[in-house]
N, CA, C and O atoms as a Tinker XYZ file with bonds, in Angstrom:
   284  protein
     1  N     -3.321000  -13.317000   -4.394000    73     2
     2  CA    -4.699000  -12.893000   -4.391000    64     1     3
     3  C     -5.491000  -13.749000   -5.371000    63     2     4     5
     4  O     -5.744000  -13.302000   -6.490000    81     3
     5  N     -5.848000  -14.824000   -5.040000    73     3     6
     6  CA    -6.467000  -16.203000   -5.773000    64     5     7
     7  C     -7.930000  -15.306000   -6.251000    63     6     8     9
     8  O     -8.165000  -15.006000   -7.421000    81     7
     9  N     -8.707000  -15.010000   -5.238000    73     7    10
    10  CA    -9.809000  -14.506000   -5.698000    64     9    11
    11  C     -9.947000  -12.948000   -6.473000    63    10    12    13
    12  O     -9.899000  -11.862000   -5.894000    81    11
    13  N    -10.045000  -13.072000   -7.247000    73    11    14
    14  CA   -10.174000  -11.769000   -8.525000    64    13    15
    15  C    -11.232000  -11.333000   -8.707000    63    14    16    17
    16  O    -11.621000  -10.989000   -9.822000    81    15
    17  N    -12.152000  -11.228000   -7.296000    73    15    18
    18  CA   -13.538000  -10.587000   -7.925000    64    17    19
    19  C    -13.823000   -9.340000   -6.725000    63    18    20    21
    20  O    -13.677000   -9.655000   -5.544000    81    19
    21  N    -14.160000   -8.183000   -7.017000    73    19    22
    22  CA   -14.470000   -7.144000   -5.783000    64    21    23
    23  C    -15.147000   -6.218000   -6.540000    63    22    24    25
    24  O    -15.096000   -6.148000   -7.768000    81    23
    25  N    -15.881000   -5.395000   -5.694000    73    23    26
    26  CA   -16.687000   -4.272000   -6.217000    64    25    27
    27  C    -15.869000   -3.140000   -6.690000    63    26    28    29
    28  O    -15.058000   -2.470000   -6.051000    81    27
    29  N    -16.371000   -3.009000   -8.419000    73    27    30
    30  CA   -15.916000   -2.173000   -8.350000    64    29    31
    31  C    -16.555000   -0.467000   -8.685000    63    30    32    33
    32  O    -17.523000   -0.395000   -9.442000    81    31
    33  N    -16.057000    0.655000   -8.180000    73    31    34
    34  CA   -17.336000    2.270000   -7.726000    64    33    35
    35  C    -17.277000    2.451000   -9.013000    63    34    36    37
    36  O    -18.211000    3.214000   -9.262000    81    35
    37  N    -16.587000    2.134000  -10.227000    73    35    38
    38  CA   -16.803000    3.043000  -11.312000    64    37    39
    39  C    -17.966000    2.218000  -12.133000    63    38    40    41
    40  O    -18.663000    3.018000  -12.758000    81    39
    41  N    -18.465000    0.578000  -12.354000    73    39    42
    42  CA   -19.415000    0.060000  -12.948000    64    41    43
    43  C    -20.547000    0.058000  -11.681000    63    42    44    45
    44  O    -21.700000   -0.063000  -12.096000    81    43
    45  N    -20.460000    0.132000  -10.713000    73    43    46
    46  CA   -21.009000    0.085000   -9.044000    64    45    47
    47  C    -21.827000   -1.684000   -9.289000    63    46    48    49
    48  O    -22.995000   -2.065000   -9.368000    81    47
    49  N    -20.581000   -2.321000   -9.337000    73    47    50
    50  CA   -21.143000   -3.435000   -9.268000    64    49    51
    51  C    -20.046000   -4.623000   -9.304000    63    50    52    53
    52  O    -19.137000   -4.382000  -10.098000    81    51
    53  N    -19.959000   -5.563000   -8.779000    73    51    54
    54  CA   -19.037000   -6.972000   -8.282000    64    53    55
    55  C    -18.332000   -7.270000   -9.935000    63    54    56    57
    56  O    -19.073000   -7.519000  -10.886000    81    55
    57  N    -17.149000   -7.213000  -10.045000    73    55    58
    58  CA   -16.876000   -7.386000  -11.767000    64    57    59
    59  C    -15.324000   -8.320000  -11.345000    63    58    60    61
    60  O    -14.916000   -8.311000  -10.184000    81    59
    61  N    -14.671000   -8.994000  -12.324000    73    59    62
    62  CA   -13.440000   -9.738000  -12.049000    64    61    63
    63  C    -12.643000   -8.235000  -12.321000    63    62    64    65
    64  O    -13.205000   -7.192000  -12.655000    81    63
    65  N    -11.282000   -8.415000  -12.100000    73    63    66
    66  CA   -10.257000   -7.099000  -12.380000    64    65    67
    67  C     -9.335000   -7.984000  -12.534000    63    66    68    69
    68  O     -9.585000   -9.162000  -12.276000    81    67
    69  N     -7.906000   -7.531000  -13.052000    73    67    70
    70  CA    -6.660000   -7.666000  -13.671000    64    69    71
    71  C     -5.420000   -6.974000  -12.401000    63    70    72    73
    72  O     -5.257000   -5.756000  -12.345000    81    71
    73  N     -4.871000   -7.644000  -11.742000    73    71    74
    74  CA    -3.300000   -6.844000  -11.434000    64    73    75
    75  C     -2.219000   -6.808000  -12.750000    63    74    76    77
    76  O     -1.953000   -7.616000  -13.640000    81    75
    77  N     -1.744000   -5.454000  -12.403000    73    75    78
    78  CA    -1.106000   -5.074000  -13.375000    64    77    79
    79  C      0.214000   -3.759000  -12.737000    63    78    80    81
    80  O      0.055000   -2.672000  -12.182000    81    79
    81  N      1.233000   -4.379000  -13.075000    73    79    82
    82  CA     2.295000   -3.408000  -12.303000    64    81    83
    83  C      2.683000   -2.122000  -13.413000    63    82    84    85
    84  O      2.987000   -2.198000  -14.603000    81    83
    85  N      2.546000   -0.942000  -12.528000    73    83    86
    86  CA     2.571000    0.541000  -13.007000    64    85    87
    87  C      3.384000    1.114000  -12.093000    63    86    88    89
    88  O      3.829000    0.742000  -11.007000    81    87
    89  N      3.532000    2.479000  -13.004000    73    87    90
    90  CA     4.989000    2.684000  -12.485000    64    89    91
    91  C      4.546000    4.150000  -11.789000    63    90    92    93
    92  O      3.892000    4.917000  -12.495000    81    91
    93  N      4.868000    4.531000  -10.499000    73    91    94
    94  CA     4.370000    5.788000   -9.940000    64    93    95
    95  C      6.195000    6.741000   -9.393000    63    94    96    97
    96  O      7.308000    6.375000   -9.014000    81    95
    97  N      5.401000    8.219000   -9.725000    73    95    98
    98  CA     6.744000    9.011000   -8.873000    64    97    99
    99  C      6.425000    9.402000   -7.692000    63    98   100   101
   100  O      5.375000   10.040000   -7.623000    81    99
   101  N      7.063000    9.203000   -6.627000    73    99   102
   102  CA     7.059000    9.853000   -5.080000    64   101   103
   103  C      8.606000   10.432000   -4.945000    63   102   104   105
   104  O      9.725000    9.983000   -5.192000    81   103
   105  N      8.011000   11.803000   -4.364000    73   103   106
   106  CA     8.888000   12.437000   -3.549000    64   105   107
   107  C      9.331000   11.953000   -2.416000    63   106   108   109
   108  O      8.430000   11.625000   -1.645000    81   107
   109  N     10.577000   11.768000   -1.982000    73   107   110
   110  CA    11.354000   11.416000   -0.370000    64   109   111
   111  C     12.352000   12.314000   -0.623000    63   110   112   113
   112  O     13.109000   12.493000   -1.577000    81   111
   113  N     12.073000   13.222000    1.211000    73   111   114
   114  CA    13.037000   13.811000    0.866000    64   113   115
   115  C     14.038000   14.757000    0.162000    63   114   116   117
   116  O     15.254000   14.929000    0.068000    81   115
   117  N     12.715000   15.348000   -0.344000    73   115   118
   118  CA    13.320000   16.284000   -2.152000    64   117   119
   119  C     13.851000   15.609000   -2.720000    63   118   120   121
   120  O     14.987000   15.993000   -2.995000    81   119
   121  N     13.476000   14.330000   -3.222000    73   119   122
   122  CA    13.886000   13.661000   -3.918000    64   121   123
   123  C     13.433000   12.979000   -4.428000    63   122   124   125
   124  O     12.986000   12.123000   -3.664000    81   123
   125  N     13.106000   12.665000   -6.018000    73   123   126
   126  CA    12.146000   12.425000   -7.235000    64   125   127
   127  C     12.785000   10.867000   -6.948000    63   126   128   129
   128  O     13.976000   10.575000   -6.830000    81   127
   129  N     11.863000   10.165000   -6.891000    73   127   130
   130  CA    12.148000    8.491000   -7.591000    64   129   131
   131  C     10.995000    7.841000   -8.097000    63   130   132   133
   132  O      9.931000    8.338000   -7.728000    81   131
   133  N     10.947000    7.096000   -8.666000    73   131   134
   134  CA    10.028000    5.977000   -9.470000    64   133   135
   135  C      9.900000    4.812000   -8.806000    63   134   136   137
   136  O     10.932000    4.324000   -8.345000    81   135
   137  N      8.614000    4.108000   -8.608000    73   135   138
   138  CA     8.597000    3.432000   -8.021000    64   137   139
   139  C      7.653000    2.260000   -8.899000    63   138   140   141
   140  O      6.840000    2.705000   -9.709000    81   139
   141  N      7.737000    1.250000   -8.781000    73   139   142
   142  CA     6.762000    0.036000   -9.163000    64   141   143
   143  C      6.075000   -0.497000   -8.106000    63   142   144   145
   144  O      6.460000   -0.886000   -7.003000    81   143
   145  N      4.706000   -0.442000   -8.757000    73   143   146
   146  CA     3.567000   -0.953000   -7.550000    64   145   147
   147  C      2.553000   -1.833000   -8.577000    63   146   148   149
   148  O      2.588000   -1.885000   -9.807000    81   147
   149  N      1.750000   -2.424000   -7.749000    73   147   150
   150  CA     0.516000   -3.559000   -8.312000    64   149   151
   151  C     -0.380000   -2.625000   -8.394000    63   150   152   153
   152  O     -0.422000   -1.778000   -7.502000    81   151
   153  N     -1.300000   -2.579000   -9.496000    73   151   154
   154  CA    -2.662000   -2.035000   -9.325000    64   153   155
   155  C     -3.583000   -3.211000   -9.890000    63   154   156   157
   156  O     -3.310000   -4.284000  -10.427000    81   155
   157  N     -4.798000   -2.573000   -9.550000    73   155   158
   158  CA    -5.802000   -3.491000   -9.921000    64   157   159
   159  C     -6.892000   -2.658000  -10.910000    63   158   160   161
   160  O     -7.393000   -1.554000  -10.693000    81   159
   161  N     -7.074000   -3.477000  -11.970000    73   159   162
   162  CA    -7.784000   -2.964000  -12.700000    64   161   163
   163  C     -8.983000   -3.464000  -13.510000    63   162   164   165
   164  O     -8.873000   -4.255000  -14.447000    81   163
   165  N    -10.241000   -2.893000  -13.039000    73   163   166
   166  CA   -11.584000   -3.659000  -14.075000    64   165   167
   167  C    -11.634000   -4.508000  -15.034000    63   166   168   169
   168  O    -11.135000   -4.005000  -16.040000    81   167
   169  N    -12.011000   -5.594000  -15.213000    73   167   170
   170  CA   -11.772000   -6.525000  -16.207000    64   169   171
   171  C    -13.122000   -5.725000  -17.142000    63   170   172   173
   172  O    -13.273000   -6.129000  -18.295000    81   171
   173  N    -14.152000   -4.516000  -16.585000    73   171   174
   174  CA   -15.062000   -4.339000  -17.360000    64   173   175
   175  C    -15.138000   -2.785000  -18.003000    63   174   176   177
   176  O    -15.619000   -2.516000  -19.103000    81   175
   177  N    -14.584000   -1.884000  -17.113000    73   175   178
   178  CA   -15.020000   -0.594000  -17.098000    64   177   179
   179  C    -13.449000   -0.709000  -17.748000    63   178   180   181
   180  O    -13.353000   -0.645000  -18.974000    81   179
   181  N    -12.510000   -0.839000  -17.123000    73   179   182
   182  CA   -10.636000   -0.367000  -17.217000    64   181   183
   183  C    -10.267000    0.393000  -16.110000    63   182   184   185
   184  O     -9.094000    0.705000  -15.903000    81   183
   185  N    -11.170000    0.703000  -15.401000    73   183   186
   186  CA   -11.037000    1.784000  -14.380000    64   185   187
   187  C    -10.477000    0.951000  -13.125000    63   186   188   189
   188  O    -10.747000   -0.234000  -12.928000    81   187
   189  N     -9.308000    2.084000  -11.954000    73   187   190
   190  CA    -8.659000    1.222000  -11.076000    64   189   191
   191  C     -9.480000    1.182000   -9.368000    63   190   192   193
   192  O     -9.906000    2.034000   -8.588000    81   191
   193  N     -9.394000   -0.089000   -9.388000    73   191   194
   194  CA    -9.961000   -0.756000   -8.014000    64   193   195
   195  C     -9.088000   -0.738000   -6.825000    63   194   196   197
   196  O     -7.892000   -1.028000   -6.818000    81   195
   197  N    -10.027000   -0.256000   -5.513000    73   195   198
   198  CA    -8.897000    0.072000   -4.438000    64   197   199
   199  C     -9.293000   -2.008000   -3.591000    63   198   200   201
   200  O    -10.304000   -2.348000   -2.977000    81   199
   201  N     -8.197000   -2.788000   -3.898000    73   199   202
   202  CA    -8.886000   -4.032000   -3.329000    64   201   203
   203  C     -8.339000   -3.962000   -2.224000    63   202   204   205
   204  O     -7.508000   -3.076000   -2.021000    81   203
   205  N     -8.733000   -5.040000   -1.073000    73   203   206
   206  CA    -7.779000   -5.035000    0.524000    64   205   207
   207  C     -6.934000   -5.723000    0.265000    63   206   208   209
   208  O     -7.028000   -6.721000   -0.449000    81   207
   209  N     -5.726000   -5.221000    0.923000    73   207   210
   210  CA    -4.896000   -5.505000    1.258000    64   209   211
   211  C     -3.672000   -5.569000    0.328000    63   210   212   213
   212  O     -2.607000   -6.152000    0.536000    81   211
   213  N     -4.180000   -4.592000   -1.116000    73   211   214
   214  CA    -3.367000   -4.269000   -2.016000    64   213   215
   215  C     -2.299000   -2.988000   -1.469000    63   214   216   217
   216  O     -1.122000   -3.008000   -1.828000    81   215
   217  N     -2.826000   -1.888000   -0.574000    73   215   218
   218  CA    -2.016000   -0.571000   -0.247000    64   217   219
   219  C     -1.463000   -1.212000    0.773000    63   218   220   221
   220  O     -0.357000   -0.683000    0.878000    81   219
   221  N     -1.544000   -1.908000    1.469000    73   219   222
   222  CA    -0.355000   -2.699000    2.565000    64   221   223
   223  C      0.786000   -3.426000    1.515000    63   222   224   225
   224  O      1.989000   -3.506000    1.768000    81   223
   225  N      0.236000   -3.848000    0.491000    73   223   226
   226  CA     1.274000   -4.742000   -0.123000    64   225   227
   227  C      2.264000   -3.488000   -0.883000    63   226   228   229
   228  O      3.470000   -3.338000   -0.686000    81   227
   229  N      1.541000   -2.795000   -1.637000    73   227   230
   230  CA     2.591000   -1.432000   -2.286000    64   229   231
   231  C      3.296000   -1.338000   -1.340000    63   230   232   233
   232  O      4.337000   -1.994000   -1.307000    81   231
   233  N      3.047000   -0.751000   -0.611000    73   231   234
   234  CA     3.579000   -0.094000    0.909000    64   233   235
   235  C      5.209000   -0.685000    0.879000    63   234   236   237
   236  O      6.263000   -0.056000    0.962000    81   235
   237  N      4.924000   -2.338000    0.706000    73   235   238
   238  CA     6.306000   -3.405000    1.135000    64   237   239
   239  C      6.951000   -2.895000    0.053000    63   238   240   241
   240  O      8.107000   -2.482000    0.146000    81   239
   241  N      6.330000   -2.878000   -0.972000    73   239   242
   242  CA     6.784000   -2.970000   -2.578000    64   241   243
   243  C      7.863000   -1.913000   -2.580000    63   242   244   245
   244  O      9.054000   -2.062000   -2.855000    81   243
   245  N      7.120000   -0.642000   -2.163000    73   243   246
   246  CA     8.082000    0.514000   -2.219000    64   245   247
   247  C      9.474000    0.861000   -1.110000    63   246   248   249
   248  O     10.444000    1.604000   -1.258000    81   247
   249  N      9.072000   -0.011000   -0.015000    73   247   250
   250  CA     9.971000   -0.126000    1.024000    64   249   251
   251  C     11.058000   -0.552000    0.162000    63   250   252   253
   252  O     11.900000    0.288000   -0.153000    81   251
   253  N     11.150000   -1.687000   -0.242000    73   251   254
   254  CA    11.593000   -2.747000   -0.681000    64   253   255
   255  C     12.758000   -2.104000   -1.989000    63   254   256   257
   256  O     13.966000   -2.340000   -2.005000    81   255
   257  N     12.203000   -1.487000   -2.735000    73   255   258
   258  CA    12.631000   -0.757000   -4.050000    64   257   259
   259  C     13.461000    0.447000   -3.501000    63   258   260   261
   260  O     14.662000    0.479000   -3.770000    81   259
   261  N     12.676000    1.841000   -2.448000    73   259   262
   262  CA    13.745000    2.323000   -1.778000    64   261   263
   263  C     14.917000    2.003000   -0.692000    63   262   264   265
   264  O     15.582000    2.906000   -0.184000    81   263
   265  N     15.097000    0.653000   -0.394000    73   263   266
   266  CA    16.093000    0.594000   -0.004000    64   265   267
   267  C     16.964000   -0.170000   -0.349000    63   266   268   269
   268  O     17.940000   -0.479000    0.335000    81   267
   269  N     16.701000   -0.574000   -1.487000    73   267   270
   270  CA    17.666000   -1.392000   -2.715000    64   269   271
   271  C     18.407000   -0.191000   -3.457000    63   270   272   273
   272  O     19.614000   -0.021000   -3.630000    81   271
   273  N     17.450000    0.496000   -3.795000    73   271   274
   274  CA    18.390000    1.985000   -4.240000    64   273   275
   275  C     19.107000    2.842000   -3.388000    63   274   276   277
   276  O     19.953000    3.608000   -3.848000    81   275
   277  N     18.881000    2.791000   -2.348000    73   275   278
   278  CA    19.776000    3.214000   -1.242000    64   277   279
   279  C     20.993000    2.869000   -0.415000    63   278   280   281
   280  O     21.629000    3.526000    0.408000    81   279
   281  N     21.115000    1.737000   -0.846000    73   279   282
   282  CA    22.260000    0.839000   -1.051000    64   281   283
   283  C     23.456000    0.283000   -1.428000    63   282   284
   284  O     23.738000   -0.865000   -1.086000    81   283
């Protein structure tokens, strides 16, 4: 993601942001795991930016992580 600039709702205005990997829990299954995903975050406010084509990329991320642990 070369270009680092998108709107972001919490300054309501075009600002650069930061990816930064954070760590989230999802349930599968009755079953607690941790997962690592990219977020994106305001280079102005700190607040997190929904950019395109970042929740397709988690998506892989977490595929990827649950079935390495499943393994």
């Amino acid at each position: 993601m070369e270009n680092q600039r998108d709107f972001c709702t919490e300054c309501r205005r075009e600002t650069n942001y930061t990816l930064k990997k954070i760590k989230i829990n999802q349930t599968i299954r009755e079953k607690e795991y941790t997962f690592e995903i990219t977020a994106a975050f305001c280079n102005e406010c700190g607040g997190e930016m929904g950019i395109p084509g970042l929740t397709d990329y988690n998506i892989k991320e977490i595929d990827e992580q649950y079935r390495s642990i499943r393994t």
